[in-house]
C-alpha positions in Angstrom: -19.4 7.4 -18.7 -16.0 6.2 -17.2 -15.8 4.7 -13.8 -13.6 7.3 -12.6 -13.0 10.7 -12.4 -11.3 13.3 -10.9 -12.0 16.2 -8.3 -9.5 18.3 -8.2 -6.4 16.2 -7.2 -8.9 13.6 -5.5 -9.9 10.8 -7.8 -13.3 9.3 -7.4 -13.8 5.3 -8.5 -17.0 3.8 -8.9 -16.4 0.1 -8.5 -18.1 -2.8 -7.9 -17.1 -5.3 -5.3 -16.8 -8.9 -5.3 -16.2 -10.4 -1.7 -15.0 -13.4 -0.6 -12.7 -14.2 -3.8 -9.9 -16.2 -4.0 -7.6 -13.3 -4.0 -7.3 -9.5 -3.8 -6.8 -7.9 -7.5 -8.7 -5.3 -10.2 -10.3 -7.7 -12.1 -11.4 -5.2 -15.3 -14.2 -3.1 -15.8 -18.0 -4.4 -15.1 -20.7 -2.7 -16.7 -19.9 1.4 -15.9 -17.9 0.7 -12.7 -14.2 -1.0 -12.1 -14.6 -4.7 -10.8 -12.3 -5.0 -7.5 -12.4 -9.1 -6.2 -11.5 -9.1 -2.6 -10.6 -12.0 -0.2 -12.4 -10.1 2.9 -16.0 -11.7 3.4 -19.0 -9.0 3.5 -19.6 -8.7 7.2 -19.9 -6.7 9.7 -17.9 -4.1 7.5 -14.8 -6.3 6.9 -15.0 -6.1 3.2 -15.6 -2.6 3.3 -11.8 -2.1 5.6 -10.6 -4.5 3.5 -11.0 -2.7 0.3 -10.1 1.2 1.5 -6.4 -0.8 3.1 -6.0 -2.7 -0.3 -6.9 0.9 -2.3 -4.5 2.8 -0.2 -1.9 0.4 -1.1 -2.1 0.5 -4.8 -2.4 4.3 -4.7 0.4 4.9 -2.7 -1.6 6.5 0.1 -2.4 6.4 4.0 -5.9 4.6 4.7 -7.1 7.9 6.0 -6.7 9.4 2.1 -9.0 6.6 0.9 -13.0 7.3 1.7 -15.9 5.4 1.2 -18.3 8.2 -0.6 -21.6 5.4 -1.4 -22.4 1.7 -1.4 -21.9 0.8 2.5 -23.9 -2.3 2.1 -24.0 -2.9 -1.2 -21.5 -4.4 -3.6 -21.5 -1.1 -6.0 -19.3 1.9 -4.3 -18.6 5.1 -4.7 -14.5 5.6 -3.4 -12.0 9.0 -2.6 -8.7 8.9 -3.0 -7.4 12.0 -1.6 -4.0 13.0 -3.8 -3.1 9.6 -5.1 0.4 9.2 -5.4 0.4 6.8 -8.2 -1.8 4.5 -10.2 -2.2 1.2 -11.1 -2.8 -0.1 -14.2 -6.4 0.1 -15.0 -8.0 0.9 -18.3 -7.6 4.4 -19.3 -6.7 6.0 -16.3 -4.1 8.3 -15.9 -3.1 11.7 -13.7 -5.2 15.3 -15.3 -3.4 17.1 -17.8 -1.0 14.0 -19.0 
């Protein structure tokens, strides 16, 4: 299993979150999900704004196109990028049909 996929032109990322790191990056896969380090602590929801602001930068899309789907309160997610614009480099991912 890969820790994305895509839905029509929405791509779906299962990650798993590690707050209050020293700085915001993708930090490679862990276990079935993509690791994503964050500087935001985890309350009161500011890791969870945090990480949909620093997604919709490095997808080239408006916070709005970026939903959390699963994982609220917990450090594994569930994420929707509505039409992603471009993508980062991350292991094996890449637009349908290239």
């Amino acid at each position: 299993m890969s820790y994305f996929r895509w839905d029509g032109e929405d791509l779906i990322l299962d990650c798993h979150l590690q707050p209050k790191a020293s700085k915001d990056e993708f930090a490679g896969l862990h276990g079935e999900g993509l690791k994503i380090r964050l500087t935001a602590p985890p309350v009161e929801g500011k890791a969870n704004a945090h990480l949909l602001a620093f997604l919709a930068k490095a997808f080239g899309v408006a916070k709005a196109q970026v939903s959390l789907e699963s994982g609220e309160l917990n450090r594994h997610k569930r994420l929707r990028i509505h039409a992603p614009q471009r993508l980062p480099t991350l292991p094996g991912l890449i637009f349908p049909g290239k």
